[in-house]
N, C-alpha and C positions, 0 to 999 in steps of 0.2 A: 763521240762517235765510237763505235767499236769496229774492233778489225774484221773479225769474222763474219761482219754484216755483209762486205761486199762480196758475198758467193752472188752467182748467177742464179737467178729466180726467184730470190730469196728480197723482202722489203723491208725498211726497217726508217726510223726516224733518226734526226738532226737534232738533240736539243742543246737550249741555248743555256748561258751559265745560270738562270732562275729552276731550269730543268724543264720550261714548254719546249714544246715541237714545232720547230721553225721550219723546217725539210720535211719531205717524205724520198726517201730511195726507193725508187721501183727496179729490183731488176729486169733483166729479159734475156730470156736466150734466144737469139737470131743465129741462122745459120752461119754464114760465115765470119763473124764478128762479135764479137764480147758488144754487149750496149743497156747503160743503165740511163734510167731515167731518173730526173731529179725535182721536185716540185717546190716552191716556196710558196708557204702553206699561209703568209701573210701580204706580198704583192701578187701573188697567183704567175709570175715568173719560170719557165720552166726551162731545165739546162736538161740537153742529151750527151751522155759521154758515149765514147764508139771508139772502139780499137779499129786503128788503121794495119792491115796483113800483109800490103801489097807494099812493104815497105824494108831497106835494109836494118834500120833501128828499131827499138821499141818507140810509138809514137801514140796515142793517142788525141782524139780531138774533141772539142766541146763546143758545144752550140747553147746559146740564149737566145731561147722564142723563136725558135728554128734559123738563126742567122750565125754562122761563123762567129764563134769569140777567143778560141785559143784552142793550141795545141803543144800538146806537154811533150817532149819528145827527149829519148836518152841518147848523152852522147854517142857515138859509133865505136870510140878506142878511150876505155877509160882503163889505164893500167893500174892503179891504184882502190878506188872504191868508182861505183856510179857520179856520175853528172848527168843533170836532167837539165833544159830549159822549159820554159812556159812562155810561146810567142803569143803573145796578146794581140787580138786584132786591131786594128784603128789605136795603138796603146804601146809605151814603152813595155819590152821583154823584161820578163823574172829570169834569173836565176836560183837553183836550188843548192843549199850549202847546209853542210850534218849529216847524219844517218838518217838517213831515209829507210834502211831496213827496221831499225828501232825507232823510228817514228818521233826521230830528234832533229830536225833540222828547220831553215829558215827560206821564205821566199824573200829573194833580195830584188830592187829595183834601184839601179846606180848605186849601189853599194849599200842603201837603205833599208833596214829591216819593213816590210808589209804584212808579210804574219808570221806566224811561229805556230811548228806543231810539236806536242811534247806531251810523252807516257807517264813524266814526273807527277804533273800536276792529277795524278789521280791514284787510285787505290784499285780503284775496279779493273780484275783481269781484262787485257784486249782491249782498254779503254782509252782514247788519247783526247788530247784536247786541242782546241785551234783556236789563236788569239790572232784576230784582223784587224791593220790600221782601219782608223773611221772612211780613211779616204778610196778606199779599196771595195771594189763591188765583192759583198761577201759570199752571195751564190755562186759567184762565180771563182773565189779561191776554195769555197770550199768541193766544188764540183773538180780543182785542177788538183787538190790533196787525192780526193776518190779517183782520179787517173793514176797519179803516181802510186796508189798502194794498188793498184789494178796492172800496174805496169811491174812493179817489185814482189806483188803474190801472188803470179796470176794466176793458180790451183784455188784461192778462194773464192 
């Protein structure tokens, strides 16, 4: 994935470690709210992300097939660096641990690694990667990573 994909308006692809196109990113500019669309280009699956405004955190929310499935939300007092959570609906909560500016950190679930995103594994300017346990719906981490860099840049 690249960073600078997720401006507003702007669409770009998901591809997987073979290098096909697994995602398509739709953006959209709607008035009062950031909202990109997300398509899985192989179960026909589709996630909406949508900045929530009426809120005192930064929070975004994500939906699967038009139904509630998570909301990424940044702590309110983080004195140190960001803390982010991911409440998952009908589903135990992630939390998020590393830089999340530099697009080095982990979703943890009870202390368990579930994926990993990380600038290491590449060469390509703006380019990161995301490695998901099997057992984890991957449209949908990879929908809560595009929140989080939505929520940490939000000028792109």
């Amino acid at each position: 994935m690249t960073q600078k994909l997720v401006s507003i308006g702007d669409d770009y692809y998901v591809e997987n470690q073979a290098g096909q196109k697994v995602f398509k990113v739709d953006g959209k500019a709607i008035r009062v709210r950031d909202t990109l669309k997300m398509d899985d280009l192989q179960s026909s699956d589709s996630y909406t992300i949508k900045e929530r405004i009426v809120r005192v955190k930064d929070t975004m929310t994500v939906q699967k097939n038009g139904r509630p499935a998570a909301t990424v939300k940044k702590a309110l007092i983080t004195p140190l660096r960001d803390r982010f959570t991911v409440e998952i609906h009908g589903g135990p909560n992630l939390t998020v641990k590393g830089n999340i500016l530099a697009h080095e950190y982990r979703l943890m679930r009870n202390g368990e690694k579930v994926a990993e995103v990380s600038k290491k594994w590449f060469r390509i300017r703006d380019s990161y990667g995301i490695e998901i346990s099997p057992e984890m719906d991957t449209g949908l981490v990879i929908a809560c990573t595009v929140a989080l860099d939505m929520i940490v840049h939000p000028t792109r």
